[in-house]
N, C-alpha and C positions, 0 to 999 in steps of 0.2 A: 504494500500500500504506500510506504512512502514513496519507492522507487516512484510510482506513478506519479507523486506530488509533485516530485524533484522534476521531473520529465515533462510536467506542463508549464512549469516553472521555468525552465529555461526555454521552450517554447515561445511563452508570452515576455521576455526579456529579449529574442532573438526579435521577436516583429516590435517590441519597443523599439529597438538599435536602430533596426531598418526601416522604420517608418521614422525618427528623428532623422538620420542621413537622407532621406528623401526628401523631407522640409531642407532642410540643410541645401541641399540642391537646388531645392527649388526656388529659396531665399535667392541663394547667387546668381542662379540663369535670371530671377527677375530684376536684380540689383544692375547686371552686367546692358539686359535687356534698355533698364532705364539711363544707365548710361551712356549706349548707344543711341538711343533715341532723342536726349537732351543735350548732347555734343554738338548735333549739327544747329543746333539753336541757339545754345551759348553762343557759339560762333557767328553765326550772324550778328547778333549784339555786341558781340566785340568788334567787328569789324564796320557794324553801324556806327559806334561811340567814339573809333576813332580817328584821327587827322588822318588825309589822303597817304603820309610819305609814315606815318607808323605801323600803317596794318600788317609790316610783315617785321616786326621789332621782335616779334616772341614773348612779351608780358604777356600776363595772364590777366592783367586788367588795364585800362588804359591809365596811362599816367595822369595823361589829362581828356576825361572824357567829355566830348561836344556834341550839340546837337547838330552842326552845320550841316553835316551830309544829309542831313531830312531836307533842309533849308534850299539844299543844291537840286534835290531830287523833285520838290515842290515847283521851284521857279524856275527849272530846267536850265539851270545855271551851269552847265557842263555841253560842250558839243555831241557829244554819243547820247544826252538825253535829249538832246532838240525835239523830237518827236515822243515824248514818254507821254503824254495824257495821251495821246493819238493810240499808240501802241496798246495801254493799260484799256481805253474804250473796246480796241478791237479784241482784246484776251475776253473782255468783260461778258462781251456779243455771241463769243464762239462759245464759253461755258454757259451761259443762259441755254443756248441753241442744244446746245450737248446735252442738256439737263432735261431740256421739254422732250426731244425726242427719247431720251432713255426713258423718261415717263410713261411717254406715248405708248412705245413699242412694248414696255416692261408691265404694262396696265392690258392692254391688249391680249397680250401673252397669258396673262395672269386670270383674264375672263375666259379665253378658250382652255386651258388647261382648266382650269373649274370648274367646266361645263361635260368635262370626260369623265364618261362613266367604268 
């Protein structure tokens, strides 16, 4: 009778272990996950914040962080953005457009498959 004790005993201690290494795992794929995911963002912001000739200084934060690159990107204060309302209008037209039809066709779709018996 003991024996038996002992023997479910280390049973339910073996799926303890394995089931904390699995949280454990799964702690890190989602830690690793979210730092993949918030890199390419951080990034942007750093390179928003800073001056044209530091963005590639290697700080991890700007020394002196500015707004002007909004400033430049708003008044099209830069020759490569001459055209950026024009540009941003036309992204704006082709995702609207993207958006109705994937509706359309995805609603369509959606009333004949629900109509199969």
């Amino acid at each position: 009778m003991s024996l038996a004790l002992t023997a479910g005993w280390s049973t339910r201690r073996r799926y303890r272990v394995r089931r904390a290494l699995a949280e454990a795992v799964a702690v890190i794929f989602a830690l690793v996950l979210l730092i993949w995911s918030l890199l390419p963002i951080y990034n942007m912001l750093l390179m928003s914040l800073d001056k044209h000739n530091d963005i590639f200084s290697g700080a991890i934060w700007p020394p002196a962080p500015t707004l002007d690159s909004f400033r430049i990107v708003v008044t099209e204060g830069f020759w490569y953005l001459e055209y950026f309302w024009h540009q941003y209008a036309n992204s704006i037209y082709v995702g609207v457009a993207t958006t109705f039809f994937t509706l359309l066709i995805g609603s369509l779709t959606s009333f004949t498959v629900g109509r199969i018996r």
